[in-house]
BABAMI-350017 format. One record per residue (C-alpha): x, y, z; residue in three letters; chain; residue number from 1. Coordinates in Angstrom, 1 decimal. Example, Ala and Ser with C-alpha at 12.3 -4.5 7.8 and 13.67 -1.06 7.14 Angstrom:
<rs>
X;Y;Z;aa;ch;i
12.3;-4.5;7.8;ALA;A;1 .
13.7;-1.1;7.1;SER;A;2 .
</rs>
This chain:
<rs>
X;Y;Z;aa;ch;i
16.3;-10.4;-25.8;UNK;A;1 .
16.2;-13.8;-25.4;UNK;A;2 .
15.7;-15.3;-21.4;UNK;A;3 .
18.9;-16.5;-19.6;UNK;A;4 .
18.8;-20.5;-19.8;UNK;A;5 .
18.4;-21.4;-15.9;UNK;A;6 .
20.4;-23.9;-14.2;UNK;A;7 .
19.5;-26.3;-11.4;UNK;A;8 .
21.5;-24.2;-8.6;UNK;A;9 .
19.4;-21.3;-9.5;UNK;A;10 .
15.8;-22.7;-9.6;UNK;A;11 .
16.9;-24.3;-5.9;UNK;A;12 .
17.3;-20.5;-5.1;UNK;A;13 .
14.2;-19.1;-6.5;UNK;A;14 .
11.9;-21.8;-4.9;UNK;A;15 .
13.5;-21.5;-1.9;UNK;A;16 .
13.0;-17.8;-2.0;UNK;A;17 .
9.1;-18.9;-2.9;UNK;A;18 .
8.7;-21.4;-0.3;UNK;A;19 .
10.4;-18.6;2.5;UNK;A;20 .
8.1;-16.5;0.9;UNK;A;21 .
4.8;-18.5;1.7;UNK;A;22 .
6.0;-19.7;5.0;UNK;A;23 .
6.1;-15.4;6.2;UNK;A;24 .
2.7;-14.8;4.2;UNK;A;25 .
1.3;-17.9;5.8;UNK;A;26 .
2.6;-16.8;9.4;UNK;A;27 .
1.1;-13.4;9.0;UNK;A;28 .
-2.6;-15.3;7.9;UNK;A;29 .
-2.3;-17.1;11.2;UNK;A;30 .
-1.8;-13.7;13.5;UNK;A;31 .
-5.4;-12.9;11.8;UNK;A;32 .
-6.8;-15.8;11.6;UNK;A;33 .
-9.8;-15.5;14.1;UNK;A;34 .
-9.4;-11.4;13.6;UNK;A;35 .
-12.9;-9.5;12.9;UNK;A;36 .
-13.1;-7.4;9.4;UNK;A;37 .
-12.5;-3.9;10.5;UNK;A;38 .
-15.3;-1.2;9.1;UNK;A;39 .
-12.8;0.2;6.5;UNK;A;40 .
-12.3;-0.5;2.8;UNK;A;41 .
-11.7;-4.5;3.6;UNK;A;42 .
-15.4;-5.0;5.0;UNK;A;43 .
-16.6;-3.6;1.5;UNK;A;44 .
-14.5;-5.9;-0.6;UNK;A;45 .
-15.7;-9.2;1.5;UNK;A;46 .
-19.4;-8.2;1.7;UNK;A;47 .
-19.1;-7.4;-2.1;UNK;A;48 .
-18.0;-11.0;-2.4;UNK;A;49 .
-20.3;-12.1;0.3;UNK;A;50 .
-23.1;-10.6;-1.9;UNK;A;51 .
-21.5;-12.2;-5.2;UNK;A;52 .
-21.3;-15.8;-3.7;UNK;A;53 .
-25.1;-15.8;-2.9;UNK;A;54 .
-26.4;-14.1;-6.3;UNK;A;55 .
-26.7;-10.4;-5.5;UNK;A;56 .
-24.6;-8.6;-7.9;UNK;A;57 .
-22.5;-5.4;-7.2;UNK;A;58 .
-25.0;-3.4;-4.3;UNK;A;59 .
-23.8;-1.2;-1.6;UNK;A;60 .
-24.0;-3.1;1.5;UNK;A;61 .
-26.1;-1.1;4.2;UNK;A;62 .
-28.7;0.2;1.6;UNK;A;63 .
-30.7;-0.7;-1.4;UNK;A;64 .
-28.2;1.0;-3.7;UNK;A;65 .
-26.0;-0.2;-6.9;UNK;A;66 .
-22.5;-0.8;-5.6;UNK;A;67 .
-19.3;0.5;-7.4;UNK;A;68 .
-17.3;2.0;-4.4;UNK;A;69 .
-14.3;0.1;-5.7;UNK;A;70 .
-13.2;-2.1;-8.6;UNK;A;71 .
-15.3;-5.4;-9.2;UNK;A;72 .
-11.9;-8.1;-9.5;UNK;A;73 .
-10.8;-8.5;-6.0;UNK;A;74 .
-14.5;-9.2;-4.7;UNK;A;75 .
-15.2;-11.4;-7.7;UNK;A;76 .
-11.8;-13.4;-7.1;UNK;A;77 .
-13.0;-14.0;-3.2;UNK;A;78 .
-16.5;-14.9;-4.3;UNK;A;79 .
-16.0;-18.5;-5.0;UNK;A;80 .
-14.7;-18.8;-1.7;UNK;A;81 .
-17.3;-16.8;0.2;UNK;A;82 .
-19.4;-19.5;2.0;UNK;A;83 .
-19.9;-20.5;5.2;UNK;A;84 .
-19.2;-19.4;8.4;UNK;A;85 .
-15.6;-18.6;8.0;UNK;A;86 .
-15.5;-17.4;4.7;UNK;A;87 .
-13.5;-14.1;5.5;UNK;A;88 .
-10.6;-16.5;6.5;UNK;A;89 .
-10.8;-18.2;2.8;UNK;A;90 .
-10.8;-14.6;1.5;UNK;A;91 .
-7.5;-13.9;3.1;UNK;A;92 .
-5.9;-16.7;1.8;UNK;A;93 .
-6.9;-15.4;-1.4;UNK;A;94 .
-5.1;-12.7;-1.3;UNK;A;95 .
-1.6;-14.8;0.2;UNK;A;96 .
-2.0;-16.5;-2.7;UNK;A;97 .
-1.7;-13.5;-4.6;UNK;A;98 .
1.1;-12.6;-2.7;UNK;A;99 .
2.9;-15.8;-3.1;UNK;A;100 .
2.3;-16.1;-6.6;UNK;A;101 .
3.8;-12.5;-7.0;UNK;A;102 .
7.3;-13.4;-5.5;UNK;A;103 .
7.4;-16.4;-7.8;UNK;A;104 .
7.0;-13.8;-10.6;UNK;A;105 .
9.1;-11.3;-9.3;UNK;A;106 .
12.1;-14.3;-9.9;UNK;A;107 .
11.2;-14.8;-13.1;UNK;A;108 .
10.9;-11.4;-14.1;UNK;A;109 .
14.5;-10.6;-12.3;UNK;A;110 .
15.8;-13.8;-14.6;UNK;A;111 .
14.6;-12.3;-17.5;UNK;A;112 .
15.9;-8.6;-17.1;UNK;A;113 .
18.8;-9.3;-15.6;UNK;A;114 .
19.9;-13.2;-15.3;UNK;A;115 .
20.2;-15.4;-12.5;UNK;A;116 .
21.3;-13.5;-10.5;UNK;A;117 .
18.8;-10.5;-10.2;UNK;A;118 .
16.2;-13.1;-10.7;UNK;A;119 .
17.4;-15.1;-7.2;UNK;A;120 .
18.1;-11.5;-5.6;UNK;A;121 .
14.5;-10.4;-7.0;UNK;A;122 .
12.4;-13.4;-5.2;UNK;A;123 .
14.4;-12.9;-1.7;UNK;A;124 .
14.1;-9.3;-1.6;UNK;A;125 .
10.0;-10.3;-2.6;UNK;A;126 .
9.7;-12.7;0.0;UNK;A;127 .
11.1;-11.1;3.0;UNK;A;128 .
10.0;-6.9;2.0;UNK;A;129 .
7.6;-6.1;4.6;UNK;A;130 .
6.5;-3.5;2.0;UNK;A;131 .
4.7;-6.7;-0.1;UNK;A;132 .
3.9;-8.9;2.8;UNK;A;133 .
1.8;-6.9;4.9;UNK;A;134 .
-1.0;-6.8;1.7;UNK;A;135 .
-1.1;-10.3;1.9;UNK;A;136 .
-3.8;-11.9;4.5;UNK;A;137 .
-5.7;-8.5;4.1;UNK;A;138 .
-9.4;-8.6;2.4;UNK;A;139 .
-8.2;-5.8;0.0;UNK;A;140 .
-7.1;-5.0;-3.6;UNK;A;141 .
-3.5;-4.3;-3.2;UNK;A;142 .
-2.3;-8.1;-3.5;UNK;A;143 .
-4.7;-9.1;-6.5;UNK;A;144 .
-3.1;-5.1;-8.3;UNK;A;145 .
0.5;-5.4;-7.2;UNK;A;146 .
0.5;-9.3;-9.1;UNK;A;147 .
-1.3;-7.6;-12.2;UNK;A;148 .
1.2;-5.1;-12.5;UNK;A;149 .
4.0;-7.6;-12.5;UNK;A;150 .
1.9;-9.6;-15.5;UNK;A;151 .
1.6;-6.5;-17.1;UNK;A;152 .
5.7;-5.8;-17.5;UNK;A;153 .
5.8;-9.6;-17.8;UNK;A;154 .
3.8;-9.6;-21.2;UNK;A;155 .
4.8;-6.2;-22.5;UNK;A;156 .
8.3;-7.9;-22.6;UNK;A;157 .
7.1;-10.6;-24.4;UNK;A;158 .
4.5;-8.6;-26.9;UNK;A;159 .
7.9;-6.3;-28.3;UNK;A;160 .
10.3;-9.9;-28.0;UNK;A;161 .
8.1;-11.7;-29.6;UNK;A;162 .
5.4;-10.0;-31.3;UNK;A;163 .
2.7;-12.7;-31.8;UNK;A;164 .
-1.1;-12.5;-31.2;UNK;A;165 .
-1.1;-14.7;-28.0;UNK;A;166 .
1.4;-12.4;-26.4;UNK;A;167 .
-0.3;-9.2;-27.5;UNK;A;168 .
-3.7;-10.6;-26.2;UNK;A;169 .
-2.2;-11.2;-22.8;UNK;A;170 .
-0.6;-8.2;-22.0;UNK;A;171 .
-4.5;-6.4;-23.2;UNK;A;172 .
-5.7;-8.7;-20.5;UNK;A;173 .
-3.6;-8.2;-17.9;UNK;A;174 .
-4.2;-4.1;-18.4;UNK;A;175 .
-7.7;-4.7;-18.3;UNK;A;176 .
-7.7;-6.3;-15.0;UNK;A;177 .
-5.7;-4.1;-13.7;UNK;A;178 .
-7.7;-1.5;-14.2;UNK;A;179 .
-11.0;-3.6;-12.4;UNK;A;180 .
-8.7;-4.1;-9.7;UNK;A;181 .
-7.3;-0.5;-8.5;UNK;A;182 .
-9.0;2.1;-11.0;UNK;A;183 .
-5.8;4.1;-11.5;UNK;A;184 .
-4.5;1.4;-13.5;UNK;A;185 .
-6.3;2.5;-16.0;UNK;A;186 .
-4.3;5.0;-16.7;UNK;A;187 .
-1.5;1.6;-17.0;UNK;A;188 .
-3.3;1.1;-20.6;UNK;A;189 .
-1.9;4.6;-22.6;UNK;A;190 .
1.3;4.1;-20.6;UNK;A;191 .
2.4;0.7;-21.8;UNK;A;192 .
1.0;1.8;-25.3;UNK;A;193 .
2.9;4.7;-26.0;UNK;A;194 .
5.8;2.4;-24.8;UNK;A;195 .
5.0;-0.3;-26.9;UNK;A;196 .
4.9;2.1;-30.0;UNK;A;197 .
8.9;3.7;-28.9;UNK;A;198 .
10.0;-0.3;-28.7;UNK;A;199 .
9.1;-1.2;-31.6;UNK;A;200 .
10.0;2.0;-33.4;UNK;A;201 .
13.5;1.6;-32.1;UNK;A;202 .
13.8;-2.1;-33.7;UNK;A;203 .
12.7;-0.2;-37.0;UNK;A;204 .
9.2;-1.3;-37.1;UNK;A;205 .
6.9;1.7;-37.7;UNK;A;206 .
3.5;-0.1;-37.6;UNK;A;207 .
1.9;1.5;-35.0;UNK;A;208 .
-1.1;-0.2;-35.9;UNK;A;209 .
0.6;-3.2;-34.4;UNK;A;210 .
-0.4;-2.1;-31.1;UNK;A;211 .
-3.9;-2.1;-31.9;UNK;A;212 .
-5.4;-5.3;-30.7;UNK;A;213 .
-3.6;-5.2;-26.8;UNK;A;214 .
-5.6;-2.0;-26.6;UNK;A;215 .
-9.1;-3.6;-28.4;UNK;A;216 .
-8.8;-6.5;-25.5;UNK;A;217 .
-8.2;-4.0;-22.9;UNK;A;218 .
-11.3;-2.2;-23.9;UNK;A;219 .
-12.6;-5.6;-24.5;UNK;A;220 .
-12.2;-6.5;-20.5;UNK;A;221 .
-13.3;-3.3;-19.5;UNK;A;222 .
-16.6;-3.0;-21.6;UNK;A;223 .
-18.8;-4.9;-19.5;UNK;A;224 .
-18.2;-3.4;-16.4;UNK;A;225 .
-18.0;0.1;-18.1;UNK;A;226 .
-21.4;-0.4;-19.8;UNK;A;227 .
-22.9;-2.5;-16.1;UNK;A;228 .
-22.0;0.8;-14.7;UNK;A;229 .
-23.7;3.2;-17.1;UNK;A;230 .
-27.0;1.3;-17.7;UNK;A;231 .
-27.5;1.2;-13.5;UNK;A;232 .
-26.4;5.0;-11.9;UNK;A;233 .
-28.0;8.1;-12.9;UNK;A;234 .
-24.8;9.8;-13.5;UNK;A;235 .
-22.1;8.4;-15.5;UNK;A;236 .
-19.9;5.8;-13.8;UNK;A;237 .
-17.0;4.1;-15.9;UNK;A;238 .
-15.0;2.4;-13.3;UNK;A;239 .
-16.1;2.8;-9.5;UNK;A;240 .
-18.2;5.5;-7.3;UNK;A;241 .
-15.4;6.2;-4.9;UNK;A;242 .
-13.5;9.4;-6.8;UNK;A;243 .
-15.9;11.6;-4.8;UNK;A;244 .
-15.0;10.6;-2.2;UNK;A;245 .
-11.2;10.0;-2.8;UNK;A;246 .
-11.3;13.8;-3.7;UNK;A;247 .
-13.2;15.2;-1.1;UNK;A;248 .
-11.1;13.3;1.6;UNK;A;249 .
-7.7;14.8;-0.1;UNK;A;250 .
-9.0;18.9;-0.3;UNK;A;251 .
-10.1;20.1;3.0;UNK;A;252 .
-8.9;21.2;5.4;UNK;A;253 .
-7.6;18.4;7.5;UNK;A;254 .
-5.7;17.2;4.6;UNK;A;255 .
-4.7;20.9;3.5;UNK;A;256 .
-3.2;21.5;6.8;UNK;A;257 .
-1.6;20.2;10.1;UNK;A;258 .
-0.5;16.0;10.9;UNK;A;259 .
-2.7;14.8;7.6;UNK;A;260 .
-1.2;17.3;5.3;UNK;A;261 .
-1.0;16.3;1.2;UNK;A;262 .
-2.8;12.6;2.7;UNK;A;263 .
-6.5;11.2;3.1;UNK;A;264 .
-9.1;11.9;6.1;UNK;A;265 .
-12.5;10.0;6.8;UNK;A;266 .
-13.2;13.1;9.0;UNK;A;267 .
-13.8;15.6;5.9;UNK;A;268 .
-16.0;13.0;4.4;UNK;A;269 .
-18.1;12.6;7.2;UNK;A;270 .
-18.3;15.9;7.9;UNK;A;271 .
-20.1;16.5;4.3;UNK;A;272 .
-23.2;18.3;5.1;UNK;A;273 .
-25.5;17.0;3.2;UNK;A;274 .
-24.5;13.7;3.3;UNK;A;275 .
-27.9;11.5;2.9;UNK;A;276 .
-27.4;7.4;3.3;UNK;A;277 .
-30.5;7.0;0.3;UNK;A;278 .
-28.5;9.5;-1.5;UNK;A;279 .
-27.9;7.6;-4.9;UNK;A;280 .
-23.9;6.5;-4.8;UNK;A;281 .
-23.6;8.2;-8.6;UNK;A;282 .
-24.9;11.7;-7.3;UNK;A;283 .
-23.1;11.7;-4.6;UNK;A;284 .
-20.1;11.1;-6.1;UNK;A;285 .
-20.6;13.7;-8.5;UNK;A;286 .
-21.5;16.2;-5.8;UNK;A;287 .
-18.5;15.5;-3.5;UNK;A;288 .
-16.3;15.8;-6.6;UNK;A;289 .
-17.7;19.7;-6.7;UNK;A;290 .
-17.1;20.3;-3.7;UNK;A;291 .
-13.6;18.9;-3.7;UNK;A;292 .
-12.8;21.0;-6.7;UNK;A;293 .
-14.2;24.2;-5.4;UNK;A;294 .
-11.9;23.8;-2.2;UNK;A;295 .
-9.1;24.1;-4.3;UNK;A;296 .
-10.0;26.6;-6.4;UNK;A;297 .
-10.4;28.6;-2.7;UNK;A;298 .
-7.2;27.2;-1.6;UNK;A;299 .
-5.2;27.4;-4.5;UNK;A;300 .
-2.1;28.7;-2.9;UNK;A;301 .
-1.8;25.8;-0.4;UNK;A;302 .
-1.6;23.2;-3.8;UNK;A;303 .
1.8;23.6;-4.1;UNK;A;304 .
3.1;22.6;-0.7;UNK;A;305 .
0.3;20.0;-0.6;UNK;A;306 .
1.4;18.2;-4.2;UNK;A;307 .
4.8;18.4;-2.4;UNK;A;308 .
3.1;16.7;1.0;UNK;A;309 .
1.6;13.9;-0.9;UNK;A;310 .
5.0;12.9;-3.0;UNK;A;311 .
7.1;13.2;0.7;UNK;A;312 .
4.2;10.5;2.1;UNK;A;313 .
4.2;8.9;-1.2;UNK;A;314 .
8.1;8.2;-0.9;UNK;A;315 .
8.1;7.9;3.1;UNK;A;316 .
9.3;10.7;3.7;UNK;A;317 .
6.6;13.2;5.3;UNK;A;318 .
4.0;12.3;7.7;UNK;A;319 .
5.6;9.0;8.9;UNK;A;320 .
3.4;8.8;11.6;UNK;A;321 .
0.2;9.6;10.2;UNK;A;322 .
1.0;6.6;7.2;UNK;A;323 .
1.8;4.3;10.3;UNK;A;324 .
-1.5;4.9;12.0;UNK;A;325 .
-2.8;4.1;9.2;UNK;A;326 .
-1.4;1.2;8.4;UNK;A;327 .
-2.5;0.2;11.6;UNK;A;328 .
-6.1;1.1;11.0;UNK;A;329 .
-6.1;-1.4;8.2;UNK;A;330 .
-4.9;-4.2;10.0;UNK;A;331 .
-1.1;-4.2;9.5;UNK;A;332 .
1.1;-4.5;12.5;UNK;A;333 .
2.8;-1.1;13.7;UNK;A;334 .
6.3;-3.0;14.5;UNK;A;335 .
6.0;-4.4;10.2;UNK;A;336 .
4.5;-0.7;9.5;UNK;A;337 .
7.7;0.5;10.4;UNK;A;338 .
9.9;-2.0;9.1;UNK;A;339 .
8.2;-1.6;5.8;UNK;A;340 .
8.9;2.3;5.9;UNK;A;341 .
12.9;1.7;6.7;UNK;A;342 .
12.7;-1.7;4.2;UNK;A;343 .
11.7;0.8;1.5;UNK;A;344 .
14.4;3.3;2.1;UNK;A;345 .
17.0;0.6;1.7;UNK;A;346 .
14.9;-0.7;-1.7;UNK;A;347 .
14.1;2.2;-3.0;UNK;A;348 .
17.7;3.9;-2.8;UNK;A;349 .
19.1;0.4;-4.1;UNK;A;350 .
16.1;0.6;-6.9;UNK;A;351 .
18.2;4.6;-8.1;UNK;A;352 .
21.3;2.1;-8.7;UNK;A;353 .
19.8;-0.4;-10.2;UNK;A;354 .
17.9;2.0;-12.5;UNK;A;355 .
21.5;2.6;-13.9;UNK;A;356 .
21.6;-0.5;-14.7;UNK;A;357 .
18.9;-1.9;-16.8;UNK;A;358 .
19.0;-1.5;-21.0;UNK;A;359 .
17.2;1.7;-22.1;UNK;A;360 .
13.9;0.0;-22.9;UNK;A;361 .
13.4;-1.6;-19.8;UNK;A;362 .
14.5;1.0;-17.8;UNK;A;363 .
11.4;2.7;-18.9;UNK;A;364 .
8.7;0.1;-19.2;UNK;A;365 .
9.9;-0.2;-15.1;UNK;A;366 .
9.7;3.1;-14.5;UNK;A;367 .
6.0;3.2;-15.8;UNK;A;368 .
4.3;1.9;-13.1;UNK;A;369 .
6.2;4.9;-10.7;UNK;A;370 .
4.8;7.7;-13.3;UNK;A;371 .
1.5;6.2;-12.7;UNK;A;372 .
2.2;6.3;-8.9;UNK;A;373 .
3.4;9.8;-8.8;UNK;A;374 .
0.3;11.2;-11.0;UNK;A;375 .
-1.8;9.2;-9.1;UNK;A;376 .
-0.3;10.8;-5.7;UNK;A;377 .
-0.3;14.5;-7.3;UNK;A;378 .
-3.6;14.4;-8.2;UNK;A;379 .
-5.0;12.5;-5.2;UNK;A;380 .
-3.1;11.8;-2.3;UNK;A;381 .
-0.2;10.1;-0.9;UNK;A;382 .
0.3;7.1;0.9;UNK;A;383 .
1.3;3.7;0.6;UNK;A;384 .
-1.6;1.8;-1.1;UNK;A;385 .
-1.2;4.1;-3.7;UNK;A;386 .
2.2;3.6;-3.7;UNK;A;387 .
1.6;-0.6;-3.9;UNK;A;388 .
1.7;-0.6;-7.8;UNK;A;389 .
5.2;0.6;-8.6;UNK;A;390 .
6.5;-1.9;-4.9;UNK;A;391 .
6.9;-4.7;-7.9;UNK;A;392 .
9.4;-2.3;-9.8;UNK;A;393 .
11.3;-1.4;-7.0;UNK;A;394 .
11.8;-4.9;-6.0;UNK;A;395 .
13.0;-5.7;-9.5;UNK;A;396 .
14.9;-2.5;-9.6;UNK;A;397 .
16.8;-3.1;-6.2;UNK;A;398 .
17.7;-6.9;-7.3;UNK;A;399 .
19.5;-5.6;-10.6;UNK;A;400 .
21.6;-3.3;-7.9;UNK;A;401 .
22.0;-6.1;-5.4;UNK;A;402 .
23.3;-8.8;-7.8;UNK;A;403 .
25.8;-5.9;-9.5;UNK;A;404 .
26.8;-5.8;-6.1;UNK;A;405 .
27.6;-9.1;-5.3;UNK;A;406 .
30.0;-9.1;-8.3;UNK;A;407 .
27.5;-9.6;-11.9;UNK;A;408 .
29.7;-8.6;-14.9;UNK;A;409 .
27.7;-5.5;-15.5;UNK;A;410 .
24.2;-6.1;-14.8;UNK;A;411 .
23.4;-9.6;-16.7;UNK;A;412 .
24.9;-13.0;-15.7;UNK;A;413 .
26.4;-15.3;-18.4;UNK;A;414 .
25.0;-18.8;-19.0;UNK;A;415 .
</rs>
C-alpha cells in the first residue's frame, strides 16, 4: 500500500495537533511538578533508575535482593536523567516525551492507513484523549509501552509493504522492547508473527521462513535480560518477579467478591502469611503463584463471573469506581479519571465503526494489540493499565470513523 503523498495544509494540522498535544502533557507535568513519588509501582521504577544512574544494577530497593519486579526499559530510559536532587522531575518529563512523541506517531500511522484525513483526526483525538494523557508526567511504564506498541504496527506495515532487512529488523526491535517494557507484550511477538505469515501468504508468498529474522532479533533483545535473570534468582525468571504477585492480588477473596470483583487488591498480598522481606523475590514469586492457583482450583465456580468482571473493568464498564480510585492512587486526577472513562466510551464505540472500515489486513494487525489486552485481562485482571496497549488502536480506529464521518469517500482520502 503505498503512503498518501501529504500536503502542506495537512502537516499544519498534524503539528498543530502535536504542538496542542505537548502543551496538555506539559500542563499536566506542571500540576506535579513539586509532587512526592507515591509508595506504588512509580517509586520502583525511579529508584530502579536511581539505582541504575549511580552503578547498582537491577536490586530491589529496601533489601539486599536482585530486582526484577517489573521490566528493565522504563527505569533504564530514566536512568540517564536520574541525578541530582530533582531527578524524579527529569523522570517525568521522560515519560511526556513519550507521550508526545506517540501523538506525533499516531498522525502518521492515521496518514498511512487511512489518508489525511484519519491521520489529522488520529493526532487530535491523541492529543486531547485523557485516556493517553494522564500516563504522561507519571514515573511508570505505560507511556514508554503504549509508544512501542504504535512502532510495532508502524513496522509490521512496513516489513509486509516492503519486505527488506532494515524493516524486518525494526519491527524485531520494537517487539523486543516491548516486551522489557510491560511483560505481556511478550505475548505481542507470536501475535504479529502469525500475522506476518497470513500477509504475506495472501500476496502469494509462501516463505514462511521470511519471518524468521524479526523473530531472531526479538529473541536477540530479549536474551540478555532473559539470561541476567536466570544466572541471578534461584528459581527461573525470564522477564520480571512480579507474576506472583500479579496472581495472588487477582484470586482471593477481595478480588473474587464484593467492590474489587474480577480487579487487583494490595490487601490479599499483604495479607500473605508467610510473607518474609529477606525472602528471595524468585521464591516468592513462585510461592505466591501456588497459592494463587490453588485459590482457584477452590473457587472454581466464581471464574466465570470473575473472567466476565475483569473484561466489564477492562472495557469500563464494571467497577467504575473502584478503577477511579485507583487511578487516583497513582497519581491521576479523579475529574481526568472520569473524563478518561466517558472519553473511552465515545472512542471506543467510534473505534466498532471504524473497524468496518479498515482493509482486511489491517483490520487485524489493529486488532492484535486488543486480543493481547483481553487475554491479558482474562487471565489476570482488569483495569486500565492493562488496557494501555490496545488505547493506540482505538485512537487509530476511532480517527478512520471520525474522518468517514466528516465526509472521506470511503475510508481513504485521494491525493
Amino acid at each position: 500500500m503505498p503512503v498518501e503523498a501529504t500536503t502542506p495544509s495537512h502537516g499544519r494540522a498534524v503539528r498543530a495537533a502535536v504542538l496542542a498535544g505537548a502543551a496538555i502533557r506539559i500542563g499536566y507535568l506542571l500540576t506535579k511538578w513539586n509532587q512526592p513519588l507515591r509508595l506504588n509501582d512509580s517509586y520502583y521504577y525511579s529508584g530502579q533508575a536511581y539505582q541504575l544512574a549511580h552503578g547498582r544494577l537491577f536490586r530491589e530497593l529496601f533489601v539486599d535482593q536482585p530486582g526484577a519486579e517489573h521490566g528493565p526499559l522504563t527505569s533504564l530510559l530514566m536512568a540517564p536523567f536520574s541525578w541530582g536532587d530533582d531527578f524524579v522531575r527529569w523522570q517525568r518529563m521522560v515519560t511526556v516525551a513519550c507521550g508526545i512523541t506517540l501523538v506525533w506517531l499516531l498522525g502518521r500511522l492515521g496518514t498511512r492507513l487511512g489518508g489525511r484525513r484519519v491521520g489529522v483526526a488520529a493526532a487530535a483525538i491523541a492529543a486531547v484523549a485523557p485516556t493517553l494523557w494522564m500516563n504522561d508526567g507519571l514515573v511508570m511504564s505505560e507511556s514508554v509501552s503504549m509508544l512501542l506498541v504504535a512502532c510495532v504496527l508502524w513496522f509490521a506495515l512496513d516489513t509486509v509493504e516492503r519486505d527488506d532487512r532494515r524493516s524486518q529488523v525494526a519491527l524485531g526491535v520494537a517487539l523486543g522492547l516491548g516486551a522489557l517494557a510491560r511483560s505481556e507484550l511478550v505475548l505481542l511477538i507470536p501475535l504479529v508473527l502469525l500475522w506476518l505469515v497470513i500477509a504475506r501468504r495472501r500476496r502469494g508468498d509462501a516463505r514462511v521462513r521470511s519471518v524468521l529474522p524479526v523473530a531472531m532479533v526479538a529473541a536477540a533483545v530479549l536474551l540478555p535480560w532473559v539470561a541476567f535473570n536466570l544466572a541471578r534468582f534461584e528459581k527461573p525468571v525470564l522477564l520480571t518477579t512480579n507474576d506472583g504477585t500479579t496472581w495472588l492480588g487477582a484470586n482471593c477473596a477481595d478480588s473474587y467478591h464484593g467492590a474489587t470483583m474480577g480487579g487487583w487488591t494490595v490487601l490479599c498480598v499483604v495479607a500473605d502469611p508467610d510473607y518474609s522481606p529477606d525472602e528471595e523475590p524468585s521464591v516468592r514469586s513462585a510461592r505466591q503463584r501456588s497459592l494463587a492457583v490453588h485459590y482457584v482450583r477452590d473457587h472454581l465456580s466464581d471464574v466465570p463471573g470473575v473472567v466476565l468482571a475483569r473484561v466489564g473493568r477492562t472495557l469500563d464498564l464494571y467497577g467504575l469506581r473502584d478503577l477511579v480510585h485507583q487511578d487516583v492512587g497513582e497519581e491521576r486526577p479523579r475529574w481526568a479519571a472520569w473524563a478518561g472513562v466517558v472519553s473511552f466510551w465515545l472512542l471506543a464505540a467510534a473505534a466498532v465503526l471504524g473497524a468496518r472500515l479498515v482493509r482486511r489486513r489491517d483490520r487485524w494487525l489493529l486488532l492484535l494489540p486488543v486480543l493481547l489486552v483481553l487475554c491479558t485481562t482474562v487471565l489476570f485482571y482488569g483495569g486500565h493499565r492493562i488496557r494501555s496497549s490496545a488505547e493506540p488502536t482505538v485512537v487509530l480506529l476511532a480517527a478512520v470513523a471520525v474522518a468517514a464521518g466528516r465526509g472521506a469517500r470511503g475510508y481513504r482520502d485521494q491525493p
